[in-house]
N, C-alpha and C positions, 0 to 999 in steps of 0.2 A: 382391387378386385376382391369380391366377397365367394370364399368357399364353405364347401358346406360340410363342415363335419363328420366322420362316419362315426356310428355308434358302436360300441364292441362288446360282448361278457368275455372277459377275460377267462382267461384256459387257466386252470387248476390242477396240481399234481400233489395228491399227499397232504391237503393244505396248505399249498405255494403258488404264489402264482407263477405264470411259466414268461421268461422273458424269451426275447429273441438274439440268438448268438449271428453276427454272419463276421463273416471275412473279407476281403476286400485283394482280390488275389495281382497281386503287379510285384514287380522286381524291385529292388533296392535302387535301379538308378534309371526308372519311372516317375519317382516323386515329383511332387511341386517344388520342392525345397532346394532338388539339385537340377531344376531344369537352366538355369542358367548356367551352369556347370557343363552340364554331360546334353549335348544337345542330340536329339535324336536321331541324327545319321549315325551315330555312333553306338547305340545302341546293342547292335549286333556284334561287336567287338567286346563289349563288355563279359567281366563273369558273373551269367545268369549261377543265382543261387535260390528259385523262388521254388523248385522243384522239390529239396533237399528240404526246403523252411517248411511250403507247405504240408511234409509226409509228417515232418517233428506236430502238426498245429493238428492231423489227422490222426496221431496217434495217441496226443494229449486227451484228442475230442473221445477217441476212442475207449482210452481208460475210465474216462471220466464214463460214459453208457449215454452221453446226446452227439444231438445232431444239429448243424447250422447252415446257414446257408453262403454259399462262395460265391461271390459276385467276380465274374474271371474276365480279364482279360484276355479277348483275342489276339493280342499279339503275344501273349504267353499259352493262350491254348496252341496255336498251331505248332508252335516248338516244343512244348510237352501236353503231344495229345493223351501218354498213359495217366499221367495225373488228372486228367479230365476225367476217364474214367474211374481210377480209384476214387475220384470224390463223390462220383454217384454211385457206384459200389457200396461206400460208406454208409449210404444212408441219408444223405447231404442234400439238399438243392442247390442246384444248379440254374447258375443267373448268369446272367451281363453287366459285363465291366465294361460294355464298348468294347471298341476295333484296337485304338491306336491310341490309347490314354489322351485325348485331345479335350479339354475342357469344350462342356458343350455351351459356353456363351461365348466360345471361339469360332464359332461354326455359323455357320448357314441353316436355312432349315432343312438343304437338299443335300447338306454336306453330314448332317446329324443324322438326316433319313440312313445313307448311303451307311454308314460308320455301326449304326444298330441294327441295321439290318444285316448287313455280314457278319456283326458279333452274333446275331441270335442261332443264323444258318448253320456257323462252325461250329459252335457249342452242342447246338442240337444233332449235327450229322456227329459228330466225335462224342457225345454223351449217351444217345438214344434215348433223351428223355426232351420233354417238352421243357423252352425258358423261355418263364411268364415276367420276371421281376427283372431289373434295372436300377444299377445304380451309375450316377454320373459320376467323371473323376473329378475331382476333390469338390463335391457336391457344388457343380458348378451352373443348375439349376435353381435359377432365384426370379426378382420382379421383372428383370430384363429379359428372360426367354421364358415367359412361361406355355410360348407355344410349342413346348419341348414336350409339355404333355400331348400334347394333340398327337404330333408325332408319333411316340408311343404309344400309344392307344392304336393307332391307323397299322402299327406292323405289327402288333401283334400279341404285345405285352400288356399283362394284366395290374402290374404295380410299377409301382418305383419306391427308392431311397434315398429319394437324391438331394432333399430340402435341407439345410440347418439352419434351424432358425433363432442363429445368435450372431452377434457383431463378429466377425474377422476379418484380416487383413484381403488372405486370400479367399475367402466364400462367407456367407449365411446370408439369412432373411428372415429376421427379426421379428417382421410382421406376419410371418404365417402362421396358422395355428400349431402350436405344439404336437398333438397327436393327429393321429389317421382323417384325412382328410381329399373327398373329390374336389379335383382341380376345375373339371368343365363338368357337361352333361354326359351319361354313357357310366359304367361300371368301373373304369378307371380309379383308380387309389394311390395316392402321396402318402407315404409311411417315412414321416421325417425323423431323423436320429436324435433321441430323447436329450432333455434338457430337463433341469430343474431352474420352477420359479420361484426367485427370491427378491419379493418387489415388484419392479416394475422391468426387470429385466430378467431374460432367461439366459442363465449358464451350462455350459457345457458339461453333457456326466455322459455321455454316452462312447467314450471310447477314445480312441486315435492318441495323439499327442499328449491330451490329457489325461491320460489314465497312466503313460509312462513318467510324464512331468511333475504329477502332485502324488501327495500320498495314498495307499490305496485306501486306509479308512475314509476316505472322501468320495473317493468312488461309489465303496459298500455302502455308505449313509446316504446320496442321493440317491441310488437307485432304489435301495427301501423304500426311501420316504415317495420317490414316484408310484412304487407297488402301491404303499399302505394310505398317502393321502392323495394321490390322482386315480390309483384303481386303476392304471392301466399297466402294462407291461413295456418294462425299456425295450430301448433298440441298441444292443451296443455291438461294436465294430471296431478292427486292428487289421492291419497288414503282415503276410509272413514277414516281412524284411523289421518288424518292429521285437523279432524272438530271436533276432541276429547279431548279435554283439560281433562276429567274426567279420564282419562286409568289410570291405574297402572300405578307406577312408578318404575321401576327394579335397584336395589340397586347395587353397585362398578361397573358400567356401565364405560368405559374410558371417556375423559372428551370430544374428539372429537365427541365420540358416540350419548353421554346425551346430547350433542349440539345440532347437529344432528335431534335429534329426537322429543325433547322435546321444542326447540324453539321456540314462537310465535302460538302454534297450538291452543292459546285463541284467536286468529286473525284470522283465518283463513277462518273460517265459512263468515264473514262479509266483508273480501275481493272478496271473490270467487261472494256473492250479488253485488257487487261493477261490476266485472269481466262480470257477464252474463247480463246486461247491458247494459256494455261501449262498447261490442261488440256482434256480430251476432254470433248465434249457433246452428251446430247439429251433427248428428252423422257421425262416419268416413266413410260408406258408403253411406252418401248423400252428403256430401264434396268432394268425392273423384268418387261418381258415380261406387262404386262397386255393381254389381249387379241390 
């Protein structure tokens, strides 16, 4: 399938370009890494700490004087609906993480409808702001559902974040364009999470696992090099649970998983200071001029 590019002038502060901060708002034992682990009936027994992480990620943003965008979880809005509103208090957008962390190429299309469209209702009845953006959990939006956009589009959302378009075990798509791009026909916009290309393939700089896993001058030197030789502004992206060194630790974990998961997330926090920084920020719909 051929899409068709959107064109952008990238936002400017001071002589900077401005990148886009979001968050990706889910608990520690949400992930993909320990879903074999902690299977979701059990959820509710767990100790949520995503409340406490995201006031620490609220407070950093704050010091720092930007703003990002929090892709939330409805199964974490309804159990802390106050952090909903401090997020838009903040100054923040407010998005969709979905209902039930359910990968949406696990879904149906009436199963996907059903899941974004009650994320969108509770965020908005608990925020009192309109949510236009969307991001899939663990961007699980590729060649096989791309009528994940349609969907989208029809309830009511005006973007998404949900493409990576690199090789991994559990998600990307390789083949889709690197920046901002319509999916179908209609105003709809794919805002996939940035990459640097080197060759014939694109790697991964735009956040998550990789920003805690490698060192951060690799981070800082991609995402320039996207600023200064693509011209456009990164997408990057982290979960409270990844400024947590204190979480539970879940026992016979496989050894890739416990990798994974548990790596460097004593660094993390003091990178991401490092991070807001060395660069210009704020939310996806002021980067990208949605709305």
């Amino acid at each position: 399938m051929r899409f068709r590019e959107t064109p952008m002038v990238p936002l400017r502060r001071d002589g900077r370009m401005v990148n886009a901060m979001s968050v990706d708002v889910e608990d520690w034992f949400q992930v993909q890494a320990l879903a074999g682990a902690i299977d979701r009936s059990e959820w509710d027994s767990q100790l949520r700490r995503v409340e406490a992480n995201t006031d620490r990620i609220l407070d950093l943003f704050s010091r720092a004087g930007i703003h990002a965008t929090f892709f939330t979880l409805g199964w974490v809005a309804e159990r802390h609906p106050a952090l909903v509103r401090r997020i838009v208090a903040g100054g923040h957008e407010l998005a969709s993480h979905g209902s039930e962390h359910r990968r949406a190429d696990d879904q149906g299309r009436d199963g996907f409808r059903h899941d974004i469209r009650r994320a969108k209702a509770l965020l908005e009845d608990l925020g009192g702001v309109e949510v236009r953006g969307y991001r899939a959990p663990t961007f699980s939006i590729g060649a096989a559902n791309l009528w994940a956009f349609e969907v989208l589009a029809e309830e009511g959302y005006a973007y998404s974040s949900s493409v990576y378009p690199v090789r991994h075990d559990y998600y990307g798509m390789p083949s889709a364009p690197r920046f901002a791009f319509q999916p179908g026909p209609g105003g709809f916009v794919e805002y996939p999470v940035t990459t640097l290309r080197l060759g014939s393939r694109n790697l991964p700089c735009g956040g998550g696992g990789f920003f805690r896993l490698l060192p951060y001058a690799l981070s800082r030197a991609a995402i320039a090099r996207v600023n200064r030789i693509d011209d456009r502004p990164a997408i990057f992206y982290f979960h409270p649970w990844e400024i947590d060194a204190g979480q539970p630790r879940v026992s016979g974990l496989p050894a890739k998983a416990r990798f994974r998961h548990y790596l460097n997330l004593h660094r993390t926090e003091s990178r991401l200071e490092r991070l807001v920084r060395d660069f210009a920020w704020d939310r996806m719909d002021s980067v990208f001029q949605q709305g």
